[in-house]
N, C-alpha and C positions, 0 to 999 in steps of 0.2 A: 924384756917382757913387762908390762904395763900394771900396775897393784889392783887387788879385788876392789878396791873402793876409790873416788875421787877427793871425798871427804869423812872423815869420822868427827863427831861429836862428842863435846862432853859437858854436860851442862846440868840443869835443873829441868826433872821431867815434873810438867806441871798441865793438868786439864785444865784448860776456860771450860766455865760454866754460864753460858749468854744469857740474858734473861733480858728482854727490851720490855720497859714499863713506860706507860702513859706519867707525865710529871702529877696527878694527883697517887696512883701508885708510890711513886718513888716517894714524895712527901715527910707519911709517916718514920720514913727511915732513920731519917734525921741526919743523912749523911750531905758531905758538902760534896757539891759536885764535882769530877774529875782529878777526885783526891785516888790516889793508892794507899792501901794500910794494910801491914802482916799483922796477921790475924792467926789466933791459936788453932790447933783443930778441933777444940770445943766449943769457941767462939763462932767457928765457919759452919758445925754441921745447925747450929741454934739458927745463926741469918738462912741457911736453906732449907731450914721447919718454915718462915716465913712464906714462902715461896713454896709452898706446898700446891696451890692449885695452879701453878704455872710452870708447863713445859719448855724447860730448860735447852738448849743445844748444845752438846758436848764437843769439843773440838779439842786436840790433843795438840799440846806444844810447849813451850819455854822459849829462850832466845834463841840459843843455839840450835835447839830442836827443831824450830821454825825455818831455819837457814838451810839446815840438812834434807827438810823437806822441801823447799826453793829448788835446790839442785837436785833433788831425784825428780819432781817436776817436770824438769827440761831435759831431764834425760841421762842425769845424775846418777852415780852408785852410790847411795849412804849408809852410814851405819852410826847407832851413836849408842852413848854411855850415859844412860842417868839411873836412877833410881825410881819406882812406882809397889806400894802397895797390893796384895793380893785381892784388893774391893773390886767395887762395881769399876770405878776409876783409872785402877791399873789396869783392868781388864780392855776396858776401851782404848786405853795407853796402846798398849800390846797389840790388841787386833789392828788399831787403827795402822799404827807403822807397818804392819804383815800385810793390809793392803796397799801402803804406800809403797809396799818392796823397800822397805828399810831394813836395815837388819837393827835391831835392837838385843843390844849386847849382854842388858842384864837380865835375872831371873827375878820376877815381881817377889816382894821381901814380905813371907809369908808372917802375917798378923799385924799389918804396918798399912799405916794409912797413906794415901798415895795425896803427894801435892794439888791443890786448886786453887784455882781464881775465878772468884765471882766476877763477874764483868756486868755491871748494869748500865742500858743504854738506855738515853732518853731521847724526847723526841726533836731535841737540839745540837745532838749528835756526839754529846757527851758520854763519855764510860769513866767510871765510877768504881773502881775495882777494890776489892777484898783477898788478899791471896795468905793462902794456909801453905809454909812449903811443906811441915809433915814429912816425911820420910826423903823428900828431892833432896833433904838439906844433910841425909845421911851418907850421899857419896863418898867414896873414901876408896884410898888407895886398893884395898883389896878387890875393890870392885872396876879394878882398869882390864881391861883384856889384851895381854899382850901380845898376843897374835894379829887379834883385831884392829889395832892401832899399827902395828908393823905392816900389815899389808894395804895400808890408806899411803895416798898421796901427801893427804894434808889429814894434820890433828887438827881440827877446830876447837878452841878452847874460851869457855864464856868467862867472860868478868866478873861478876853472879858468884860464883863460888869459891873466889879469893874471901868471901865475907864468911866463911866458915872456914877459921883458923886449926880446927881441931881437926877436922876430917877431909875438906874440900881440899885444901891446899896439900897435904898429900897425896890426895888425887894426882894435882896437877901436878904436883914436882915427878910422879910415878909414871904418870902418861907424858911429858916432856923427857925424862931419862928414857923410853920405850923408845920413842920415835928421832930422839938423836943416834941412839944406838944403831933403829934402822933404816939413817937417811929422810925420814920424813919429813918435810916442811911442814913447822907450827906456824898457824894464823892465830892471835890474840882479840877477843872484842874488852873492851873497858865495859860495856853493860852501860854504866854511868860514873859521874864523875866522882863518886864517895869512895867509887872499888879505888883508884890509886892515893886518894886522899886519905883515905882511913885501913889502908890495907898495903900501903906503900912499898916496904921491903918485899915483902911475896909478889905483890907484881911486879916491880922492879927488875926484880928477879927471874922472872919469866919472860919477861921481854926481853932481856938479857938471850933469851933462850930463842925468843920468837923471828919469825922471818917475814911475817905481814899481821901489821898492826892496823883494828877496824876502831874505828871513834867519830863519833859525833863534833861539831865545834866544840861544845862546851867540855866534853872528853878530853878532848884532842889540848885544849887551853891547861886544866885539869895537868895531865901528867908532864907539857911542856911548861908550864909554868908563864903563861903568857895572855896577852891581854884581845888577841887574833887570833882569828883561824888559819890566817894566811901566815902568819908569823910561827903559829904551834907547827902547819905544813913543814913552816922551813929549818924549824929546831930539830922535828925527829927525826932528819937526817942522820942525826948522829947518835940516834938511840934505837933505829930500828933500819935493817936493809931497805924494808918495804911497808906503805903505811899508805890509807886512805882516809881522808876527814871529809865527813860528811855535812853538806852543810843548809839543810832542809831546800829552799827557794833558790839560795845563791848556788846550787847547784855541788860539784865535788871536786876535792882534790885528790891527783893521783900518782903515787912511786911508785913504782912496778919492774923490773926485771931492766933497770937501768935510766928508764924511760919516766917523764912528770909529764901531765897533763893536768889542765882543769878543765873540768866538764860539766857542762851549765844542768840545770834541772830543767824537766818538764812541766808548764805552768800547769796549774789546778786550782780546784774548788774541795778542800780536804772533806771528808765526813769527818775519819775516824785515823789519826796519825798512828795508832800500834803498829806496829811489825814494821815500818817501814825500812830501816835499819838491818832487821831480821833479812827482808827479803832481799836487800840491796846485798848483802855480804853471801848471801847463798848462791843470787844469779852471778856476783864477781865472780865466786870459787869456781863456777862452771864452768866462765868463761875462757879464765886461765889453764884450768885443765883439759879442755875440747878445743886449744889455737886459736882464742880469739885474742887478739893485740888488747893489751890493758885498757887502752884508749876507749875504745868497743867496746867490751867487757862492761864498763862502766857507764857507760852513756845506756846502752840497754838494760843494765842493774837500775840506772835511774828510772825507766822507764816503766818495768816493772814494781819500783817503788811507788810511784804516783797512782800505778794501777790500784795496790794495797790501798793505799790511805786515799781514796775515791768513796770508797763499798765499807761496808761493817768490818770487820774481823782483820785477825793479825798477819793471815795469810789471802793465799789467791784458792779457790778450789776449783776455777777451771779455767781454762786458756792460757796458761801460762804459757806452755809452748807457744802458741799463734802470735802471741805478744812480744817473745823473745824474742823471732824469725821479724814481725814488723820493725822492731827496735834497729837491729841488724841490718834492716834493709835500707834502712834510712842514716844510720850514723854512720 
């Protein structure tokens, strides 16, 4: 008999907040372009007094969140685990996944301000982000569901939250003890390459535990200790069963259920590179769990990635599926 969910999530639940300004707009900001900075939640709600006469676009996500939504998408069962605030914020959290048919595992953390990222786009395709985590960054073991994680195929577990040593990382040692216990395969993403460099032992750790490891080159170089991507490929053999390195234009590398493959990327004209990552690791998980050969799995992951970093925003909000079945039909 086959688990309620294909993936379960556990990560930082965080709203973009979108706001595309004209470059004399942005100006006065003073901000350098396509920088990231965490930002307090008193600092975040001050930058969105700025932005009072401008109608914002709300879109609900984080990394892993992002992923989880990629695979309900195409046809995915998800569910995930983060943290969101009783505001306007969580509230949109909340509804948004009840339409996506997610299951969202926690109860909004009454009098607590929910995660944001200001996303400002310019008209060079630039984004400019400010993010408050606020309460994403309170996940913590008590908040795992161990039901909910026992009946998923796969735990997905963000990189992101090894950087909070007090509460995150019991998380995840809580939701990795859950789902060894019952049989579930853990998938790992590194987020970026500071999580194994500055958080070392606790991922370590967990990889130790993990059964498919998601990284970028620079990631991928990061925890193998290496000066390649094709050389990090061929180190985490022996640090992970299963592991893909992502490697933007030069396409990806892939271990999978015995089997390596490289598989080239789809060319482009980027706008906007967020999610692509996000989206790449949510179409693999689906792939793997609805029999499609890794090989596959990932040539259409890539394809759908390309779609992401084409258009604005961190996800796709329609066609996914049309684009899967295209991908599929051609690799």
């Amino acid at each position: 008999m086959g688990k309620e969910f294909d993936v379960c999530g556990l990560g930082n639940s965080l709203v973009d907040i979108l706001f595309e300004l004209t470059d004399e707009e942005f100006a006065p900001l003073g901000f350098e372009k396509g920088t990231m900075r965490l930002v307090d939640p008193v600092e975040q709600t001050g930058l969105l007094k700025q932005f009072r006469d401008h109608e914002p676009r709300l879109v609900s996500g984080g990394s892993v969140a992002n992923s989880v939504i990629a695979c309900s998408q195409l046809g995915g069962r998800g569910a995930f685990v983060g943290c969101v605030g009783d505001d306007r914020y969580g509230l949109h959290y909340t509804e948004e996944f009840e339409q996506l048919d997610i299951e969202f595992c926690t109860q909004p953390l009454v009098g607590e301000t929910t995660g944001t990222c200001v996303s400002i786009i310019t008209p060079d395709a630039e984004r400019t982000m400010r993010t408050s985590l606020a309460v994403s960054s309170h996940l913590a073991a008590r908040h795992v569901p161990a039901d909910r994680v026992a009946a998923s195929e796969w735990l997905f577990v963000e990189g992101y939250v090894f950087a909070n040593p007090h509460t995150g990382q019991h998380a995840i040692r809580e939701a990795l003890r859950v789902a060894k216990a019952g049989g579930v395969r853990v998938a790992l993403t590194c987020s970026e390459a500071f999580v194994p460099q500055a958080f070392g032992d606790a991922f370590f750790g967990a990889l130790d535990a993990a059964d498919l490891l998601f990284c970028n080159a620079g990631e991928a170089m990061a925890v193998a200790k290496t000066d390649s991507a094709a050389d990090a490929f061929a180190k985490l053999k022996g640090l992970v069963p299963a592991c893909v390195v992502t490697d933007g234009p030069n396409g990806a590398f892939v271990r999978f259920g015995g089997a390596e493959a490289h598989v080239p990327a789809y060319p482009c004209e980027p706008k906007d590179l967020t999610g692509a990552g996000d989206m790449f690791a949510g179409a693999f998980l689906y792939g793997v769990t609805h029999g499609v050969p890794p090989a596959r799995a990932a040539r259409a992951a890539n394809f759908l990635a390309m779609k992401v970093i084409t258009q604005i925003g961190a996800r796709l909000h329609h066609g996914a599926k049309q684009f899967w079945h295209e991908a599929l039909a051609t690799a």
